[in-house]
N, C-alpha and C positions, 0 to 999 in steps of 0.2 A: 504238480499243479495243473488245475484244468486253462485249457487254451480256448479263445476267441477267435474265431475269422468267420468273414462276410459268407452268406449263404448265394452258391452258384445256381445250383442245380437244384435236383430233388434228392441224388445221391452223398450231398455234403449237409453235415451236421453241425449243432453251433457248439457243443459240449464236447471236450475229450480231453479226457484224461480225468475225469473225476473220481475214478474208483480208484485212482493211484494213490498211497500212503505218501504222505507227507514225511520227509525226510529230517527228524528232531537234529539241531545243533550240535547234542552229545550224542549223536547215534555212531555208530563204527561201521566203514563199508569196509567188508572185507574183498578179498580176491584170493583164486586159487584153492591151496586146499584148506584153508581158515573159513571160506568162503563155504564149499562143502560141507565141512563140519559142522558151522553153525545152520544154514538151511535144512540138514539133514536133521538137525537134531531136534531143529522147529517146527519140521512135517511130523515127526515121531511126536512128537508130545501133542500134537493137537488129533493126531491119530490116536493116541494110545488113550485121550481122552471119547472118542468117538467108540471106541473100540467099547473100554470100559459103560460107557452108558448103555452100550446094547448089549451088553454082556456075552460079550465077543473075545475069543482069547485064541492064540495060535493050535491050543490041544483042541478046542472045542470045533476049527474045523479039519486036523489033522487025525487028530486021536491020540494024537503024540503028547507025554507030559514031559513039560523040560522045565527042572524042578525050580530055578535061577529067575525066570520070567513067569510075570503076574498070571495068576489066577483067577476070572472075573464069575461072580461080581467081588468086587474088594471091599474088607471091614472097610466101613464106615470114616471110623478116624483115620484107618491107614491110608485112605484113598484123599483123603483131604490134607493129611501132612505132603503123600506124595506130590501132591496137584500145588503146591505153597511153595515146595522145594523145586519143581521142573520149573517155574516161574523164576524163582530167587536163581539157579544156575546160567538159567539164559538171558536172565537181566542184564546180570552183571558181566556178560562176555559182551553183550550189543551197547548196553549203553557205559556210557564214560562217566567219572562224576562230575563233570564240567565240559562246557562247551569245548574243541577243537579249537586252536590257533592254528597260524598257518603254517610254523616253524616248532619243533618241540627243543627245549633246551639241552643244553648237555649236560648237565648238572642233575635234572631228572632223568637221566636214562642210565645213572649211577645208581639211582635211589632204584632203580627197577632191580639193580643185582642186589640192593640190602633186602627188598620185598621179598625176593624170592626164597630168602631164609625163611617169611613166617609159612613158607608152606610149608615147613617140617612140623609146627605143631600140628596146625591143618590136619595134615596127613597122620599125625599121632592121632587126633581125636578122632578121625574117622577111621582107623584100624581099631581105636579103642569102642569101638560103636559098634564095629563086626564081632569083636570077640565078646562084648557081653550076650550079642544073637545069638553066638556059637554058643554059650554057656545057659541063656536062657533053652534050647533049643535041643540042649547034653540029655535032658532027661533025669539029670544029677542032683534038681532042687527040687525042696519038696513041691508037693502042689496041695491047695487049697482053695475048698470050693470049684475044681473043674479049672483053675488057673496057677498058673507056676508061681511063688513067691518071689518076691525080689526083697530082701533084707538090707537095703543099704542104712543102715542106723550108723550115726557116729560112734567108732570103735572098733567097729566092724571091715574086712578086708574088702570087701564090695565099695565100700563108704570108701574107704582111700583109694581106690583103684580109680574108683570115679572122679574121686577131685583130680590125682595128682594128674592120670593120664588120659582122660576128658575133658572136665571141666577148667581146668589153668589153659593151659595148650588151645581148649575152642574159646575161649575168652582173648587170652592173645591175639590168636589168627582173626581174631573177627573185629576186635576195638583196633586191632593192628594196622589190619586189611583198611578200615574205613579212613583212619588216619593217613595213611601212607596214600589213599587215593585223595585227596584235597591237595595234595603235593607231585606227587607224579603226572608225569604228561608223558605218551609213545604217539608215535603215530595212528594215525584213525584205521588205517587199515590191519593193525597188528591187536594182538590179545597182550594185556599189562598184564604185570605180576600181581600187584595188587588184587585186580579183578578174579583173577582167578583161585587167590588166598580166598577171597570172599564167596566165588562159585564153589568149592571146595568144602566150604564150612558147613556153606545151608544142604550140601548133601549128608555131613555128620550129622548135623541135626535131626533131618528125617530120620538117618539112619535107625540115631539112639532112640528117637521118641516112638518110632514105630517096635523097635525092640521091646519097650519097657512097656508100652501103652498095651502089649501080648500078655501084659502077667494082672499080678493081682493089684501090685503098685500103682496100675489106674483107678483103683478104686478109692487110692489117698489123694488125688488133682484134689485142689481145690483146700487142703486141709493142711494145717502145720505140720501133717508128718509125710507129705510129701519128698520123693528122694532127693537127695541135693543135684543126681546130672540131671534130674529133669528140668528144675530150677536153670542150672547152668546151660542148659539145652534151649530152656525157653527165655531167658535172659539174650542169650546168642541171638535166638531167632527173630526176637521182636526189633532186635538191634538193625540185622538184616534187614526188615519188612521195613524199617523206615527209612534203613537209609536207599534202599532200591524205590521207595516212593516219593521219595526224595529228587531221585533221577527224575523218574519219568512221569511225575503231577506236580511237580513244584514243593515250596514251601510251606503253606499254608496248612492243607494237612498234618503234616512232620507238628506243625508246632501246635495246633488243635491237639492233638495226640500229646504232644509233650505236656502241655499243661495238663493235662489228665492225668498225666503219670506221673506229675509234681503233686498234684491234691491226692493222690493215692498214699503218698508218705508223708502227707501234710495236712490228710483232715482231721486227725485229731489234736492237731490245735490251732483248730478254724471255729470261727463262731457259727450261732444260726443252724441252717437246714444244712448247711456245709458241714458238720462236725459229725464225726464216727464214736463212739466209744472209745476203743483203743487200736494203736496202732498196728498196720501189716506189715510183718517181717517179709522181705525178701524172696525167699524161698516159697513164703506160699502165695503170696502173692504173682509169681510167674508161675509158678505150678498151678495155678487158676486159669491165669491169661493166656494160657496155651492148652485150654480146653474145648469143651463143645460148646461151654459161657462166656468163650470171649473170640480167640482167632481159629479157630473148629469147626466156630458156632454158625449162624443163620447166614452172615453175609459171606463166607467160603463156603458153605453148604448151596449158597447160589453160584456162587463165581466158576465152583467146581463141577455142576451140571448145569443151568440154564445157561447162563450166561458164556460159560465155552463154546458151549453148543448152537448157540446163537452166535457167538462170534466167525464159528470156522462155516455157518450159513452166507453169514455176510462175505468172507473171502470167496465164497464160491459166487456171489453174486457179484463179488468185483471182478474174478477172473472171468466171468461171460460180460462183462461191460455194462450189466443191467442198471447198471447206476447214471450211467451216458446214457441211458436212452429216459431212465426216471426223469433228469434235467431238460433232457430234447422234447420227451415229453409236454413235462410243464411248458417250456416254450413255447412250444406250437398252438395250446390249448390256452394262453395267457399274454401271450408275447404281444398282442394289440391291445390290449386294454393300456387306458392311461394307466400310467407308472410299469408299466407293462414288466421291466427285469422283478421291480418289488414283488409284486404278486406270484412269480413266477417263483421268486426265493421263500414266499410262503410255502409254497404246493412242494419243491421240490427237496427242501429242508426238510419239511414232513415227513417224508417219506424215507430220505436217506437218514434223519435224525431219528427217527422210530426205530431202524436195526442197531446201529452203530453204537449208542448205549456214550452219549460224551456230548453235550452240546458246544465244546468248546473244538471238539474234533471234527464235528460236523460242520461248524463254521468254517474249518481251514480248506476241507474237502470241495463246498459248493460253492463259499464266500469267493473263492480265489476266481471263480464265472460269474456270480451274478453282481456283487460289489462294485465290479469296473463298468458293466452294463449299466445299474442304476446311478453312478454316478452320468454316464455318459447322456442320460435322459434327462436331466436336471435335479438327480436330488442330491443337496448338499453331503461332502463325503462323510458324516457324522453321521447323515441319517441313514445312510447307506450302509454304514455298518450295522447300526442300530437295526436296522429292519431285520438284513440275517442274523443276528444275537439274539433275537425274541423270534424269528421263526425259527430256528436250529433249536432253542431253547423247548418250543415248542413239541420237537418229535417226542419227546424224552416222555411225555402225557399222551402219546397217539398210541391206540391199541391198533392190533393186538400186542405188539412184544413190549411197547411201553420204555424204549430203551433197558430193559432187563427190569424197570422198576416193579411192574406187577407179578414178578418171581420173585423177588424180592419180598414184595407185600404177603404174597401168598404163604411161601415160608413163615414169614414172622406171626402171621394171624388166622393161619389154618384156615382161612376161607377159600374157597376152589378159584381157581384160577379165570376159568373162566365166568365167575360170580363180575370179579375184578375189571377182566375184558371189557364185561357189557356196562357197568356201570363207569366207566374210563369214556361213555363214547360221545355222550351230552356233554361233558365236561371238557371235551376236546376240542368239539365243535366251540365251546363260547370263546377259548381260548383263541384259536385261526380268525374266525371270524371278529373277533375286537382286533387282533396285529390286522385285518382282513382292512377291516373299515378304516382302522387309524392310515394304514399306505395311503386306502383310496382318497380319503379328504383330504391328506397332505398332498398328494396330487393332485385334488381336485384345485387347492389353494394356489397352485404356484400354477395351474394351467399348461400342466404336463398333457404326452400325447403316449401313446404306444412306439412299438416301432413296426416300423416296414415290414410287410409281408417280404421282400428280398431277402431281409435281416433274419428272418427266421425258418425255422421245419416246417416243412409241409406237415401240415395236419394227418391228411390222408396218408398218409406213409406211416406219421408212427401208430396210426389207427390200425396199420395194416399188420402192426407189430407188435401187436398188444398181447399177444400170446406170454409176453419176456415177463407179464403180471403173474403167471403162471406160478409160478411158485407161491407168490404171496397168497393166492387165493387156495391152494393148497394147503396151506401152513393155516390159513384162517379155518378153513372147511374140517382142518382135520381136527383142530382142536376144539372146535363146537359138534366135532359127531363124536366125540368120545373119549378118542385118540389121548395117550399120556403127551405130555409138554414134549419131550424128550423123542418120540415116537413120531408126534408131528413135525417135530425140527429134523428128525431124521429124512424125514420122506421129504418134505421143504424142498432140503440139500440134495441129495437126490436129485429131484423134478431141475432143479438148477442146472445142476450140470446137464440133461436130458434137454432143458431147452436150448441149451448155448448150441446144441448139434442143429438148428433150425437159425442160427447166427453166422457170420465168419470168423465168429471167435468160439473153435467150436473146441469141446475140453475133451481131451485124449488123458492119458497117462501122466502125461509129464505137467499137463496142467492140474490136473486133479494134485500130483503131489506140489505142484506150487501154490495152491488155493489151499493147503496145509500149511506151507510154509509161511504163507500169511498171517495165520489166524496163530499159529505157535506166536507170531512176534504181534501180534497187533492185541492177543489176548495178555501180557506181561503186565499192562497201565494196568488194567481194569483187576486184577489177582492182584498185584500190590496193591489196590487200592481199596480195594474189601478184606483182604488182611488185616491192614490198619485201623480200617474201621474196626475191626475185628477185637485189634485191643483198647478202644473206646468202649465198646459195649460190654468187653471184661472187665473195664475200670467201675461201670455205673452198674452191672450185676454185683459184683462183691462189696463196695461203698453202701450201695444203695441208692444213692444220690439221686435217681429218680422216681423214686416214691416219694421221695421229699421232695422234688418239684411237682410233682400230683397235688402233695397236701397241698401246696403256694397255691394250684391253680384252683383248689379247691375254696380255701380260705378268700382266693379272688373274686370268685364263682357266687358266693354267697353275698357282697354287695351289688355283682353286675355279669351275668355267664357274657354277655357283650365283651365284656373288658376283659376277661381269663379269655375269650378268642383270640383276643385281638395282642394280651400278652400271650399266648401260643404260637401265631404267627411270629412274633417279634424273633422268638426263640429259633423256630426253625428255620428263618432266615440266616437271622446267625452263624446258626451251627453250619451252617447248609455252605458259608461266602469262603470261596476258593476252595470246595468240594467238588468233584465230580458227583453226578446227581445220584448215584447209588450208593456212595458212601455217608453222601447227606443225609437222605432218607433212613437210611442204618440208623445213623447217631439220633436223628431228631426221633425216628420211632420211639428207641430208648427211654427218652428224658420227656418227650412233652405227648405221643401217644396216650401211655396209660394215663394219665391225668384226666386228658378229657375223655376216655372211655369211664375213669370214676365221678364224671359229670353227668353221665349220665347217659353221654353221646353216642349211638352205636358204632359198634367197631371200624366196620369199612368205610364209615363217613369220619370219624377220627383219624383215621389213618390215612385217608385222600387228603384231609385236608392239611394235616402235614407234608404229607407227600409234593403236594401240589407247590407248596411253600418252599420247601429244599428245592424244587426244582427250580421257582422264580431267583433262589438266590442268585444263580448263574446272569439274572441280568442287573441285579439289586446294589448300588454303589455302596458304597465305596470300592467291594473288591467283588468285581463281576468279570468269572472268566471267558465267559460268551464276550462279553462284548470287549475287553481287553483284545480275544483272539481275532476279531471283526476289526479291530482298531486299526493293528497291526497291518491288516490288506488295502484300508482302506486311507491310509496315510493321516488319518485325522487323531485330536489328541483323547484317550485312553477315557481320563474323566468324562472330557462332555461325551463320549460316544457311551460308556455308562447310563448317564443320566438322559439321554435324549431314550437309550432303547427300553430303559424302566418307564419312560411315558409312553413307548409304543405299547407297549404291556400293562399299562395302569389297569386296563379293564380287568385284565386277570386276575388283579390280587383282592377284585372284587369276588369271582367267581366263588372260591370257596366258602364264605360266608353265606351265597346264594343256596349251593347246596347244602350246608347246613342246614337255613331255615325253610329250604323245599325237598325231601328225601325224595320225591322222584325225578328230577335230576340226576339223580347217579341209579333211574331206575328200581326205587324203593319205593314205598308211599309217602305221605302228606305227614301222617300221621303216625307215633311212635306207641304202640302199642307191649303192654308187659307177657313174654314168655320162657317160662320155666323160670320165675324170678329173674329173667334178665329185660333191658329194655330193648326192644327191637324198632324198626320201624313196619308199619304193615306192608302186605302184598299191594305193589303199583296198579292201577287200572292203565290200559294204554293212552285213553283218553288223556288221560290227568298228564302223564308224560307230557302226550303231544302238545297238550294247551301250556305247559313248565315249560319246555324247551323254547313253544314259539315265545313265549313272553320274555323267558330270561334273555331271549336274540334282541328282542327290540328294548330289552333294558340294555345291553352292552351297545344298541345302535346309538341309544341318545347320551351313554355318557361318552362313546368313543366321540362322537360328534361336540360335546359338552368340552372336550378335551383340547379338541381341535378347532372347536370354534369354525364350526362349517355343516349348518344346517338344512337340509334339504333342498340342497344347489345355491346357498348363498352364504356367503358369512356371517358370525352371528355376534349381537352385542353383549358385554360382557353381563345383564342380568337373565338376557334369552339363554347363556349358558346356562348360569345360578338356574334357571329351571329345568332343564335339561339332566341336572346332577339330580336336582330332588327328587323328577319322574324315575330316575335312573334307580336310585332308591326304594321308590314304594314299589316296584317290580322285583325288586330281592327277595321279597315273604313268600312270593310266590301264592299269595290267597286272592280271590275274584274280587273281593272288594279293592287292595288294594295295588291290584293290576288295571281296575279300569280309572283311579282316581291317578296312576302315573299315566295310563295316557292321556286322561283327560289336559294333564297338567302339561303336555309335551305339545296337544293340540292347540292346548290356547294360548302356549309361546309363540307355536307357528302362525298361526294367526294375528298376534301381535306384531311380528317380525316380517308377513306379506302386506299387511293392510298397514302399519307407520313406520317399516322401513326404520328401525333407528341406526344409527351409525355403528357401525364394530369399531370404527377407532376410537369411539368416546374413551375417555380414563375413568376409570372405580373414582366415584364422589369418596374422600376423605373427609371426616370432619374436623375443620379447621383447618382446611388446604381451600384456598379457589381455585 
């Protein structure tokens, strides 16, 4: 947790401790050599993921081949089972499936010697997973097509080998494992039985599927004559992926997912757009979901290189403290302004919520300093949350990294990366700048002050420190001069650790391998959590289910494309409430993307504006985990801290409808021109931008102000707002006409509201109320 104390000197800071991880409930500290094991094994995995992206291997700098250890670069799928499986072992040794009491009973730690039986099957299917490698591997099957056959057909000795001593035994150990951990409790500092039936499992699984996924038998994923272990493998595994996301994102997903995997065996006899043909067996149906179309596919295609690779960046920029100085930062440069901590949780949210990829994570990390600061200034502790839950929410839309979303996006839509970047950067701006104005007027209303220059960093100092940006401006430079994603996140991390030597926290050896050890345990949430999404987006590939919401949005479309928006948004909210925002955006891409690209919509404005949507969910009630996690620091209750930080954020749920109807906004043109029979928008003029940007600021000026009823230094009556929302309106088209008929309409509120002065307290005339 970040600490507070008064500012002495010029050598004392107000931030510390922010880049510390937050210590989960069910997390396990271990000691001694448990302790070891597990750190070592958390620097190894986030290394051997760094390793693999550069295509780095121990022969490649010895010469040496040692035939047991990877080979880079690695297939494709093998490299993404492995990267599902190092996650699924080290989940389940760190976290527990329930919270810690402070006494464990004696009655559980009996059930810990019956668990330790399921590790005999465990151990059966994971020998039974070597030896079919051995036997793929014999030279002794035929081969076809350049790939070894695998004949598992019922009848055959393959086929019962598979069941008896694979698939029963990995089924056991794993429906066993998850059971028997809702039951058991050890101490926090030791490894359960349980847990490690379950560690154990998800290594067979890679095992076999990496085995089998070498022959020709990948060519049947997806098809009724898929094998039955791979079925049984991927049965196992999605068991695993939910219940490790289970641990460590909550419920909410687990049960999104579940009802997808209910309509999977239940749409054929559902009515409507919901209904399949006929029903999916089993068998092919996880032989699907355990493909490149479902947990494979696009969102572990990211988890397993950007999004690592971004993660073990941000651990190295915790281990040089650069996050303390992000905060001290904003301090210094915000810290007087009225509402002075608010503003400051803008800027420095931004910044840490733009790496960290979690708005719900970034609230515990900054919320836990600036929370008690804006309470201590005069804002009410609800709104003090709420302010960090819409800026945290915020970083997750700041480019460049986008919270991993614009890798994300990029995968999904083949558009360059950096296309994404530049068009992410207007749309950020309106964002900040509406939580910007709603702070300021809320302070302006209650006749808030800053604080003391005592109270805060010398400016001058962290000016003087400002080199610690270094990375970031690297990571930005490298990726707009050419530089692969992967390449610039390399150099990034890098330059990181090179600046901490110009700090007192300066990274040697032993820090470099703990800024690994970081990023192995801090990258677990985010790999279980695009896993899962993983098999969401298997369920709506094989169903179908979302081309038939396309048709919905189509058939909506045709009395009102207004209304197919505005149900769009509905949707990706939805899908998005108690997601973390990369899995939201997965799912809602899915189901309500293509729709409005068969409206007509171009791609990357379709896609933002879902995007953007999944992301608001995190502040959107009923279940808002930004601001649930804000709630929590800030002692106030859960609901109104929800509903205050969705009006901090009102202006934004305007934005995306803005870009819509002005494509240079996101850097596009005005206008939507046809090429190669598709629809595009035209090439931007800079001009056009610059006159969109400033108009859409002063449209989100007069509805934040409309919102807040605080109009250019006074407060305002309740129909000087009503025009304030309309001006706010006709600046969304983003066309000359009706940009100057919303100011006009904004000016001659104000004018009403300095020359008669009406009351703000009047009440809304009722008819049939005096």
């Amino acid at each position: 947790m970040a600490d507070t104390k008064p500012i002495e000197d010029d050598d004392l800071i107000i931030a510390e401790g922010v880049d510390e991880e937050p210590i989960e409930g069910n997390r396990r500290l271990f000691e001694g050599w448990r302790l070891h094991l597990v750190v070592g094994y958390a620097g190894l995995y986030a290394a051997f993921h760094m390793a693999a992206l550069n295509g780095l291997s121990l022969s490649s700098w010895t010469g040496i081949e040692i035939g047991f250890l990877p080979q880079f670069p690695m297939e494709t799928w093998n490299f993404r089972i492995a990267h599902i499986a190092g996650a699924l072992f080290l989940g389940f040794l760190i976290f527990s499936s329930a919270p810690f009491r402070e006494e464990a009973r004696a009655a559980t730690r009996k059930l810990s010697l019956v668990t330790f039986i399921l590790l005999l099957p465990a151990l059966l299917a994971l020998g039974a997973a070597f030896y079919f490698l051995s036997v793929i591997q014999s030279g002794e099957l035929p081969v076809m097509g350049g790939l070894t056959t695998w004949a598992a057909f019922p009848g055959t000795d393959i086929y019962a080998q598979e069941v008896r001593y694979f698939g029963i035994p990995l089924m056991i150990a794993t429906f066993g494992g998850i059971v028997a951990g809702w039951f058991e409790q050890q101490d926090r500092d030791r490894f359960r039985a349980s847990d490690i039936v379950l560690a154990v499992s998800g290594i067979a699984v890679a095992a076999y599927l990496i085995s089998i996924y070498g022959t020709a038998a990948r060519n049947s994923v997806g098809t009724p004559f898929v094998p039955i272990g791979v079925a049984f493998a991927a049965t196992a595994g999605a068991a695993l992926i939910l219940e490790l996301t289970r641990r460590v994102a909550g419920l909410a997903l687990v049960i999104i997912t579940g009802i997808f995997l209910v309509y999977t065996f239940t749409a054929h006899l559902l009515p409507g757009i919901l209904k399949v043909d006929q029903p999916y067996s089993w068998q092919r149906f996880f032989g699907h979901v355990y493909s490149d179309a479902g947990i494979l596919g696009p969102t572990t295609a990211v988890s397993s290189t950007y999004i690592i690779l971004f993660i073990i960046f941000a651990a190295f920029l915790q281990a040089s403290k650069v996050g303390d100085y992000f905060v001290n930062f904003a301090f210094a440069a915000a810290g007087r302004a009225r509402g002075g901590p608010a503003k400051v949780a803008i800027f420095a949210s931004g910044l840490m919520g733009m790496i960290n990829g979690t708005s719900a994570g970034n609230v515990v990390a900054t919320g836990s300093l600036t929370i008690p600061l804006m309470k201590k200034v005069g804002y009410h502790k609800k709104t003090a949350g709420a302010v960090e839950a819409a800026a945290s929410t915020g970083g997750q839309i700041m480019p460049p990294i986008m919270g991993a979303g614009a890798f994300i996006m990029a995968e999904i839509t083949g558009i360059p990366y950096t296309d994404i970047a530049i068009a992410a950067i207007i749309p950020a701006i309106l964002y900040f700048v509406s939580v910007y104005f709603m702070v300021d007027f809320e302070a302006a209303k209650l006749g808030m002050k800053g604080m003391s220059s005592e109270e805060l960093p010398k400016l001058g100092k962290m000016v003087r420190q400002i080199y610690l940006f270094i990375p970031i401006i690297i990571l930005i430079y490298a990726l707009f001069a050419g530089y692969s994603v992967i390449r610039a996140g390399t150099l990034a991390t890098i330059a990181a650790a090179m600046v901490s030597w110009l700090t007192p926290f300066r990274m040697g050896p032993r820090s470099i391998l703990k800024a690994f050890e970081l990023a192995g345990i801090m990258s677990i949430q985010i790999i279980a959590v695009c896993a899962c999404a993983g098999i969401i987006v298997g369920v709506i590939s094989l169903t179908g289910v979302g081309a038939r919401f396309s048709a919905l949005l189509l058939g909506i479309a045709e009395s009102s494309q207004l209304l197919a928006l505005f149900f769009a948004m509905c949707i990706a909210i939805l899908l998005g409430m108690g997601m973390p925002t990369t899995a939201a955006y997965a799912v809602a891409a899915s189901v309500v993307a293509p729709g409005l690209v068969q409206l007509g919509i171009p791609q990357l404005t379709a896609h933002f504006f879902v995007f953007y949507f999944a992301v608001l969910s995190a502040i959107t009630p009923p279940v808002a985990l930004a601001s649930y996690a804000a709630a929590g620091i800030s002692g106030a209750n859960p609901m109104e801290t929800s509903v205050a930080s969705f009006k901090i954020g009102i202006a934004a749920f305007i934005v995306p409808f803005m870009f819509f109807y002005n494509g240079n906004l996101l850097m596009q043109g005005a206008n939507m021109i046809e090429v190669n029979g598709e629809m595009v928008f035209e090439q931007a003029l800079w001009y056009n931008v610059v006159r969109a940007g400033i108009t859409a600021v002063i449209g989100v000026f007069f509805l934040s102000s409309s919102v807040q009823g605080w109009f250019l230094g006074g407060r305002s009556a309740w129909f000087i707002r009503a025009l304030l929302i309309v001006a706010a309106l006709f600046l969304i088209s983003g066309g000359l006409l009706t940009d100057l008929i919303g100011v006009g309409i904004a000016v001659g509120a104000y004018l009403v509201q300095k020359v008669f002065r009406p009351n703000p307290d009047a009440p809304i005339p009722v008819r049939g109320v005096d």
